[in-house]
N, C-alpha and C positions, 0 to 999 in steps of 0.2 A: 504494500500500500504506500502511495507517496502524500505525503504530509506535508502544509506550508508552513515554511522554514523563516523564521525572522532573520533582516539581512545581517551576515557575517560581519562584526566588525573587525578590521584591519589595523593594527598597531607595528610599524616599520622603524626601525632604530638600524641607523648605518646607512652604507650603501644597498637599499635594496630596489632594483629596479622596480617599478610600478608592474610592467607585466606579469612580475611574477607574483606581486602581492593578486593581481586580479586572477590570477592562478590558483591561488590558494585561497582565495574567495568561493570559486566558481567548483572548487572540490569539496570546500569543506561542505558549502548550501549543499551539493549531489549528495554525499555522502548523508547530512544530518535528515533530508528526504526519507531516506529508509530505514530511517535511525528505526526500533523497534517500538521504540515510544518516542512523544514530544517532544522534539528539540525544541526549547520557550527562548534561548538564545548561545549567541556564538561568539567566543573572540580568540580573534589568534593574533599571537604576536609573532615576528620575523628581525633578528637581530643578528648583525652580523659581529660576531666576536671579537675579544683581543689573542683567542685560540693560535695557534703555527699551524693546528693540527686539523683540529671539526671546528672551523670559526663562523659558522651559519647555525643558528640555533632560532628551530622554531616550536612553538607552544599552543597549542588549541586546548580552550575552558566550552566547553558547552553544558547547559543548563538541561539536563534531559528529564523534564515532567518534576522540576523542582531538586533533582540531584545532580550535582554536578563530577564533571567527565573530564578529565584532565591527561593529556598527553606532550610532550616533549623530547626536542632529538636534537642530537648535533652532526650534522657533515662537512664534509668537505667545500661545499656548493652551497647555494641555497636551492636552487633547483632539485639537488638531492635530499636535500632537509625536507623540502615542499613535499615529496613526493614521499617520503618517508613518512611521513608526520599522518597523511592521509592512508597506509597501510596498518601503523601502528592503530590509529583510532578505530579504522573499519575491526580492528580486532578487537581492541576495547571495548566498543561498543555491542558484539557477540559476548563478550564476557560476562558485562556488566547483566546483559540480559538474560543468559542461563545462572549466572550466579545468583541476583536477587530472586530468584524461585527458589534456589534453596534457602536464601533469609528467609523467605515468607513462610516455612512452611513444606515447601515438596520437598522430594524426594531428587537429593544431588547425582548425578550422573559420576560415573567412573572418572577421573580423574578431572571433575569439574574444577574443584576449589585447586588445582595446580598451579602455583603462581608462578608470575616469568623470571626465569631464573636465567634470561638473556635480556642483561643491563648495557648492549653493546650500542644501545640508540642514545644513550644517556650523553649529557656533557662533561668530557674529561676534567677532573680541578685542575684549578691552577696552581705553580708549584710556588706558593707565597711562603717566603722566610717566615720560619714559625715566629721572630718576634716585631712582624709587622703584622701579624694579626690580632685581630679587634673584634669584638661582638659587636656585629653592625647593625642586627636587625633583632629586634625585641619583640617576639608575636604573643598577643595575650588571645585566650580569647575563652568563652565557656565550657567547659568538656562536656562531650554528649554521654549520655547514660546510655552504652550499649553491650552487647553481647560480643562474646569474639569473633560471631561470625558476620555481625555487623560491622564491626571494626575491620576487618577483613576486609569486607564487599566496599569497605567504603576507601578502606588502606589503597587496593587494586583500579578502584575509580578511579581515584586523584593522580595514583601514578608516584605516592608516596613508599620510601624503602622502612618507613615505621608509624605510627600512628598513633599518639595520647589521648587517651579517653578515661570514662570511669566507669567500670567493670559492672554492670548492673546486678550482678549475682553477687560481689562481695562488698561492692562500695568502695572498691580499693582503685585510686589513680593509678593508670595501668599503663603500659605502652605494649605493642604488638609488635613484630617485625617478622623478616623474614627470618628461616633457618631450616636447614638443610632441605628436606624436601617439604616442610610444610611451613609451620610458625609458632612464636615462641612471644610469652605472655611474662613479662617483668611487673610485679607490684610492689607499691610502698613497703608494703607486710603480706607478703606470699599468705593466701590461705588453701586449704584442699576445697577442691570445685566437685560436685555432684553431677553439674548435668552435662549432656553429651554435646557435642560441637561437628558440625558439620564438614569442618576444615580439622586436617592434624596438626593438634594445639598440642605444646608441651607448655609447664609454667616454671617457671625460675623459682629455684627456692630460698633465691638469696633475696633480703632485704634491700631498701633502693638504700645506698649514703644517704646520710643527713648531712648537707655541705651547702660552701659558698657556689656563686658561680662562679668565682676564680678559683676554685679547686677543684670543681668540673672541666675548668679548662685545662690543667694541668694531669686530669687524669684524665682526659680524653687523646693528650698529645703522650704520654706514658704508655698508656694501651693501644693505640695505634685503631682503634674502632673508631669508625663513623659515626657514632654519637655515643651519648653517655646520657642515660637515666637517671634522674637523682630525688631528693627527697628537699626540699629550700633548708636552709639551717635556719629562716626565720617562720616560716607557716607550715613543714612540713607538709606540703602539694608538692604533688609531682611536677618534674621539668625535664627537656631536655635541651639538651646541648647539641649539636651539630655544626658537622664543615660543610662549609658554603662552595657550590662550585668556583667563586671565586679566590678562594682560599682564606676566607676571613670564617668567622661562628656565625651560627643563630642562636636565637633562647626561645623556647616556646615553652609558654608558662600560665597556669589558669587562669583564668580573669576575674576579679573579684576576691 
């Protein structure tokens, strides 16, 4: 069934010729047409990097029936980017669609909840001297009350490698992430879970630190991990730390 699409907006940063923005205009509308549900809206941004390597780095958010869909890739080209970006989501969007049936309720298929364990479309960091980095982006914002397998379906939406929420079954600030072939559930205070999970959930049984974010910073460049989950030393909520692809942190942290 084809669906009308509100128009795509366009967001270009650098050199990027116009044609190919109307290129990637004219794929994403095709594409969000078939979408399985409501595309209510589009935006994609197209930015040519300070990269040697993938310096075209492009991003589509679309809003499908109130959730949103988020995809990102770097190449060589933009041309390459453009055309990736629209492979990546057309599969996105088959994900998102057989997965939230098993949120809702049905019955998941064999190797539904398999998450992409090929991060080769992603943007490579930049290799910033670890003492010119800075926490440059501070995101606050409410944590949703979900399940893991909501956290999951929503982690895989966004196109996120982790995800902070609040566990609805223990109340415990959580973060989700990938691991090995399924995913792995960090709490404040680890409790034992009863009920079943549609995705393969393991849960950490260690306790999140209770620390600064300057010693999150320090134990994120010590363990060599892509972020670090922690507990505030002043309100005890969950937080996480992360490296930015431009080689600087993030903080994402509850709001309230």
């Amino acid at each position: 069934m084809t669906r009308t699409v509100s128009q795509v907006k366009i967001q270009a940063g650098g050199a990027v010729p116009q044609e190919l923005q109307d290129r990637a205009r004219e794929k994403i509308e095709r594409l969000s047409a078939r979408a399985p549900e409501p595309v209510l809206a589009a935006r994609v941004r197209l930015t040519m990097g300070a990269a040697t390597v993938r310096p075209a780095l492009a991003q589509a958010n679309l809003d499908v029936n109130g959730r949103t869909v988020r995809v990102q890739t770097a190449a060589a080209t933009m041309s390459e980017a453009v055309d990736t970006l629209e492979d990546l989501l057309a599969e996105r969007l088959r994900r998102v669609s057989r997965n939230w049936e098993a949120v809702r309720g049905g019955q998941p298929q064999p190797g539904e909840w398999r998450h992409n364990t090929e991060p080769a479309h992603r943007p490579a960091y930049y290799p910033r001297p670890p003492e010119e980095r800075q926490i440059i982006r501070h995101k606050a914002y409410e944590l949703s009350s979900a399940t893991p397998d909501e956290a999951a379906f929503d982690m895989e939406s966004l196109d996120y490698d982790f995800h902070l929420f609040t566990d609805v079954a223990t109340g415990q600030d959580s973060v989700l992430y990938r691991h090995a072939d399924g995913y792995r559930m960090a709490q404040i205070d680890p409790r034992p879970r009863k009920d079943d999970t549609a995705v393969d959930l393991t849960v950490s049984p260690h306790p999140a630190p209770r620390i600064t974010a300057e010693e999150a910073v320090e134990r994120l460049e010590t363990t060599g991990l892509p972020f670090v989950f922690f507990a505030d030393a002043q309100t005890g909520r969950g937080n996480v730390l992360y490296h930015r692809y431009d080689g600087h942190y993030g903080l994402i942290t509850p709001a309230g």
